[in-house]
N, C-alpha and C positions, 0 to 999 in steps of 0.2 A: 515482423519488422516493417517500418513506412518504407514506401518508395524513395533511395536517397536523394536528395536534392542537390545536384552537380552543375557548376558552373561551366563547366567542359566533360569530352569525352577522358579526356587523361587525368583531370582535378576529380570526376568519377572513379575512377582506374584507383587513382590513390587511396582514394579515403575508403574503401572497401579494403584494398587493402589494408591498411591502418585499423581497421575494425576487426578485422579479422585474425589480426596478428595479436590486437588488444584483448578481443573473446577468449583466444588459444592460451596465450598468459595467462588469466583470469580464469579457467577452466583447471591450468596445470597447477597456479598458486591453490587455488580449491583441494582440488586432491592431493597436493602436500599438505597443506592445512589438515585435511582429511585423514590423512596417516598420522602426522605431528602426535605431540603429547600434547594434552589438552584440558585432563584431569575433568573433575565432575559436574561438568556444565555452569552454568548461570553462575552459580555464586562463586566458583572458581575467579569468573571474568571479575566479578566486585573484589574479590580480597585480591588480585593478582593487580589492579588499580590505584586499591589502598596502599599497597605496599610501595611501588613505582612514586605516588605519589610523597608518601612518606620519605623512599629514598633521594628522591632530588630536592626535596626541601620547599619552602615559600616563592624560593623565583620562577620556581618552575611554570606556575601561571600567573604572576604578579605582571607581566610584561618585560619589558627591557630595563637594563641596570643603570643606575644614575653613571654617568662618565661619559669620554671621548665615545662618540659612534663609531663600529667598527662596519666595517663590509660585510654584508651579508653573504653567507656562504650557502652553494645553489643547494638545494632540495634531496639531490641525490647524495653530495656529501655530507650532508650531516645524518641522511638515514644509513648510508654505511658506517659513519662513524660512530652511530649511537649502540653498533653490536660490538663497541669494545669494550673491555670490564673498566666501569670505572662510566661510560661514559653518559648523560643524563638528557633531559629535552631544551637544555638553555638552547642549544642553537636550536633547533625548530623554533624555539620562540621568535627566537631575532628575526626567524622568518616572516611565522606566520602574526604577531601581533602587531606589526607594520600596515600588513596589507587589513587585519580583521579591525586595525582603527580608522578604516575609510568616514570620512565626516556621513555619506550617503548612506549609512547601516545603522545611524538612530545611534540613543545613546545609548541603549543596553542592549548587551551581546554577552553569550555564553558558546563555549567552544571545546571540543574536547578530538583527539586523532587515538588511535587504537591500532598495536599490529594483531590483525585478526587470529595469526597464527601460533602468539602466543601469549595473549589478552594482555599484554604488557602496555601502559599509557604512554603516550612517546609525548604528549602535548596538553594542557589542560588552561582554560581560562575561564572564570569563572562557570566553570561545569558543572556543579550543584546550583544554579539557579533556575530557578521554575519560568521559564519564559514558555509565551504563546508559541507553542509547535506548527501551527497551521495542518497544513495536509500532511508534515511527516505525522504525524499521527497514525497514521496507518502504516505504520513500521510497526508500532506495537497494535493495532488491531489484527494486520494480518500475522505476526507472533503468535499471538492470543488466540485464534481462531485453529493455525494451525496443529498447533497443542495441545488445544482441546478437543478437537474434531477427526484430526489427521489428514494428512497432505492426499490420502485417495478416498473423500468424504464426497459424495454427490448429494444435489440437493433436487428432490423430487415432487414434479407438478402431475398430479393426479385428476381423471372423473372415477365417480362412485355413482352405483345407482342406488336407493334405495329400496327395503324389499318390500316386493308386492304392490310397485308403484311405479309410477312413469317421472318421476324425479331423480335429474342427476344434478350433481352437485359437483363444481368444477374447486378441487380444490388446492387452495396457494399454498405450497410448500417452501416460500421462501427464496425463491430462485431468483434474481435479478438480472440475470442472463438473458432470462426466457422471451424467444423471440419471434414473433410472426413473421420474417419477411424468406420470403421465398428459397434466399438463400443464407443458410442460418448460420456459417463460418466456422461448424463443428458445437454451435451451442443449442443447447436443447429447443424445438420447434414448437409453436400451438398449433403449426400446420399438422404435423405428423401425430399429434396426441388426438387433432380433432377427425384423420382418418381413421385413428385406430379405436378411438372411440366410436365413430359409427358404426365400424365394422361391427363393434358389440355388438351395436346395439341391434343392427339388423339379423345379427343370429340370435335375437331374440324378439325379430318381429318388431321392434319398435323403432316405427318411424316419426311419431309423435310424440314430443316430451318436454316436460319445464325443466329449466335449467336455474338453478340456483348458482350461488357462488361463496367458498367459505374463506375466508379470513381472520381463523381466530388462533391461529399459530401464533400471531404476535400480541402484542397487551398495547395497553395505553396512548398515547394521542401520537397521531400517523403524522403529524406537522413538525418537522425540527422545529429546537427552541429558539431559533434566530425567525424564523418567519417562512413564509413563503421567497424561495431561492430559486433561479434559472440551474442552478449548478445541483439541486437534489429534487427528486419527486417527493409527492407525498406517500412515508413509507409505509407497504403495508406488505403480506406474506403474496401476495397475488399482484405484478404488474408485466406487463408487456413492452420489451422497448423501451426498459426505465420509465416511461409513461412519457417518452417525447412526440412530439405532436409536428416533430421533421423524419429526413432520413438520416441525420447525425448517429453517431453513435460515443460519440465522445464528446465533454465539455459544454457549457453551456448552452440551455435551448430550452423552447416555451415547453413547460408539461401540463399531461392531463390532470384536471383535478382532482378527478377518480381513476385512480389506475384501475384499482379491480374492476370496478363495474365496467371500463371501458374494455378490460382484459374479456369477461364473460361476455361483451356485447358480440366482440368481435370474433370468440370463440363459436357463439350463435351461428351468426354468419357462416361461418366456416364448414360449419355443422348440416348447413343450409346445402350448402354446397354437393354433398355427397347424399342429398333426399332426403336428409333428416332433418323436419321442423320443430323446433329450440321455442317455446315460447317463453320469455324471460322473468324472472320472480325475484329477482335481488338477492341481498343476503342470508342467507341461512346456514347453518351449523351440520355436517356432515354427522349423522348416529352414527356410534359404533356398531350396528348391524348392517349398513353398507357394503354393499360388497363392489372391489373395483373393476372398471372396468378397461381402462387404460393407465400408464402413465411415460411420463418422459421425462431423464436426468439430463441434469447439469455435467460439463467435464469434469474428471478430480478438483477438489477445491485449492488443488498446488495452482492448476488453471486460470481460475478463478480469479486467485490471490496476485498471480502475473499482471493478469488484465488490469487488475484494481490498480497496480501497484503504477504500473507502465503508463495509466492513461491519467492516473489520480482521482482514479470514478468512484466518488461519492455514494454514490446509490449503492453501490457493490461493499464502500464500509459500514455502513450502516445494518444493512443485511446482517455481513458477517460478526460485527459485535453484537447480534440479537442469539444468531445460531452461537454462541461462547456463550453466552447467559443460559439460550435454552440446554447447552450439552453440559452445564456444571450446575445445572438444578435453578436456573435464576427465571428470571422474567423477560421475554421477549420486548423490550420497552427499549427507549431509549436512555432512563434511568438505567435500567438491569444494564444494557448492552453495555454502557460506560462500569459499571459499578465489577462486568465480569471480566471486559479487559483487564482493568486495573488488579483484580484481585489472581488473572494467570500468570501476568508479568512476575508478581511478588510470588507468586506458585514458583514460577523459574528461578529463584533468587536475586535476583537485578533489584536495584539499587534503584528503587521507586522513591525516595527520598522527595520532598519538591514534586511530586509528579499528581497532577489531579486530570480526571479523565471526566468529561459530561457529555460525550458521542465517539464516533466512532471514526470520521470523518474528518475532522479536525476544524470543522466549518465554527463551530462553536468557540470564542473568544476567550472563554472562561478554562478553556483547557491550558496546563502548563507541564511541560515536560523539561528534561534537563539534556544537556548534550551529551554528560556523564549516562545516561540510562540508553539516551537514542544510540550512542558507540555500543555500550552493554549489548542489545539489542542486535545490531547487525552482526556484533561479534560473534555472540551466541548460534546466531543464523548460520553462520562458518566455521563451527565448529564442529568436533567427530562427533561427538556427542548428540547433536542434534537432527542428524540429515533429513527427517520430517522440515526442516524451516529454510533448508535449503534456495525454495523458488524465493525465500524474503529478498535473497542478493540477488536471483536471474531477472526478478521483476522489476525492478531497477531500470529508469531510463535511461539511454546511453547517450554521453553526451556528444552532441552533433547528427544524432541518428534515428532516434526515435520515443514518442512520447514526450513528454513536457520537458526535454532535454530536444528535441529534436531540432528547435532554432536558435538553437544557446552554441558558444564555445568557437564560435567563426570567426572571435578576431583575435589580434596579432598573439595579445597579450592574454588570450586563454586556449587558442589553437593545442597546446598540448596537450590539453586535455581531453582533447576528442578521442572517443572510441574507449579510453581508458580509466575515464571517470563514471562510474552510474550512479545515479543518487536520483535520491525521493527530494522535488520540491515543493515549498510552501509559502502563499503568501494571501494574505488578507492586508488592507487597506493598514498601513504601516508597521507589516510584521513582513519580514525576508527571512526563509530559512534556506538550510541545503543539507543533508545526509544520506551519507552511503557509503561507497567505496571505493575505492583507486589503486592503480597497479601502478607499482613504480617505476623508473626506471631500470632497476635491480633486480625487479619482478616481486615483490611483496608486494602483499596483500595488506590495505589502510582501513579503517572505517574512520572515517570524520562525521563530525558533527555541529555545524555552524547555526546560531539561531540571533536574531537579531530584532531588536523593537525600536517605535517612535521614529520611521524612517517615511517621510510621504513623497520619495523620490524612488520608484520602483523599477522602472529598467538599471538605472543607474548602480543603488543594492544588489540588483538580481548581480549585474558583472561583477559587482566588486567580491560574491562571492565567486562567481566562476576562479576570477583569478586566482584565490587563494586557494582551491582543489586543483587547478591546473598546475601551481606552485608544487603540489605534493605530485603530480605522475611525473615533470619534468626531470 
């Protein structure tokens, strides 16, 4: 978690507390969740939607009803009153289609609220529509990835030498993590791969040696198909430092052109370091009679999926829709990567309807996801069924605290939602999304799903959704 940022000693005092009280809820709704009835995963969540939706009828997401306006009744009482028999989502409407008709949110908007606990739809506005996801996109990559891989999946950076020769071969295992700086935060080192490679090598006498470097884990062109972006490297199975060329670690920043090559130069160096001269050869393909000589992993890919998820790193979705390609028989590409997400999600039974996948990242325009599937999705994550997908909802940035939530939710009119809101967000040049989850007042567990297009007022969109998640914890 960031350093919090407090206006005072006691405006500190508070909001930790308030976080802490919101984590503890949010922990306890889990593990009720967790016991609850919940039935057989994924497709449970779709038919227990359909049905919800079929029982309340047309108004249920058509918006508000021709006649006299009434009062809106606050947030908490209509979610208590919707666990009586009989009773349906009109009031959340009245809530939430006021605030999600802001003029600043464009003119198309899709919208969906879910109790996590019992896949039941409490809210739905046009939620089968395919609009641009932006970065929640990575709600269903990191799904996808986790399901196919599993939540204690490491991903490992190897040297090999080959035999009968003074050729090692540094090779990328796909790791996006991996990172030279001195002190690595618990993530896998090229410092400590390139000591323990010498080590080899020196109990083998070998202080002189060409160092190749392999990158054929992955297929196809290393360039997203938007272009060259501050916001992702060029992807390939071998970079260092996401291939930035600051000490960021997060969000936008100049990168290398060649991550790998740059990854092997530096590994040379390193290699330098400890008496061993590296003279460098480029690319080359590791034989399978290689034998290793060192390697070093990545944390569990629950880890992984946090970091991704918390910081919105790009780099790290891209990756991980290539390892779902390669773990279900596909192509390490960024065709395969999109082509093996999408085909886990429908694995899961969720309600891919409208839903087209062309990366991993969500950087790509051409992607369209539904609010219907993104609720599906987190729901799924919280479910007993699932506990492999668990870190989908810990990684979640929390609103007011940390991650792309971290300067959001400070004013009057979304303060309630601090600490108790986490949600993935998203936005490219007139697309505002928000998805995640919310603890209520009551103490249930929400997944929402807000997405909106043709808006070219971006702080402005950004609040207008905070308000309406703040609306759901109040």
């Amino acid at each position: 978690m960031r350093a919090l940022r407090t206006r005072s000693p006691r405006a500190g005092t508070a909001r930790f507390a308030l976080v802490a009280s919101a984590l503890g809820v949010a922990v306890a709704v889990l593990a009720v969740t967790a016991a609850g009835p919940w039935g057989a995963g994924g497709r449970r969540v779709a038919e227990r939607e359909r049905a919800a939706a079929a029982a309340t009828g047309a108004a249920h997401g058509s918006g508000s009803r021709a006649g006299a306006p009434r009062p809106a009744p606050s947030a908490a009482a209509v979610l208590t009153g919707l666990d009586r028999p009989g009773a349906t989502g009109e009031s959340l409407a009245g809530i939430l289609d006021p605030l999600l008709s802001d003029p600043s949110l464009g003119d198309r908007r899709g919208a969906a609220v879910v109790d996590v606990s019992t896949g039941r739809r409490l809210y739905a506005k046009d939620a089968d529509a395919g609009l641009t996801p932006a970065s929640t996109t990575k709600i269903a990559t990191a799904v996808a990835a986790l399901s196919a891989l599993g939540p204690e999946h490491r991903l490992t950076t190897r040297t090999v030498l080959e035999p009968r020769t003074r050729k090692v071969v540094l090779v990328g295992g796909g790791d996006p993590t991996l990172t030279a700086r001195k002190k690595t935060g618990g993530w896998a080192g090229l410092r400590a791969l390139a000591d323990s490679t010498a080590a080899a090598l020196k109990k083998r006498h070998l202080t002189s040696v060409t160092l190749a470097y392999d990158t054929s884990l992955y297929a196809g062109t290393t360039r997203h198909p938007i272009g060259v972006n501050e916001n992702l490297a060029e992807v390939t199975p071998l970079t260092v430092d996401e291939g930035r060329l600051d000490d960021s670690g997060s969000g936008p920043a100049t990168r290398t052109p060649d991550p790998a090559g740059d990854a092997a130069h530096r590994f040379a160096a390193l290699l330098g370091t400890h008496g061993v001269k590296a003279a460098e050869k480029g690319s080359a393909r590791a034989t399978g009679r290689a034998r290793t000589l060192a390697s070093v992993q990545s944390p569990p890919l629950s880890a992984v999926v946090e970091r991704m998820l918390t910081n919105s790193d790009n780099d790290i979705a891209e990756a991980l829709a290539r390892h779902t390609a390669l773990a279900t028989g596909g192509e390490g590409s960024f065709e395969g990567g999109a082509a093996a997400v999408g085909a886990q999600v429908k694995k899961l039974g969720l309600p891919v309807g409208g839903a087209e996948f062309h990366d991993g990242s969500g950087l790509d325009r051409r992607d369209k996801l539904t609010a219907r599937l993104l609720t599906s999705l987190l729901a799924l994550a919280g479910s007993a069924d699932h506990p492999e997908l668990r870190t989908v909802l810990t990684g979640l940035p929390i609103a007011g605290f940390t991650g792309t939530l971290s300067d959001r939710y400070e004013g009057t009119d979304t303060h309630a939602g601090t600490g108790l809101v986490r949600a993935k967000t998203g936005s490219l040049t007139g697309v505002n999304t928000l998805a995640g989850t919310v603890v209520t007042a009551g103490g249930r567990l929400l997944a929402f799903a807000f997405l909106t297009e043709n808006s070219m007022d971006q702080p402005t969109a950004r609040a207008a959704l905070d308000r309406a998640a703040a609306r759901l914890a109040g």
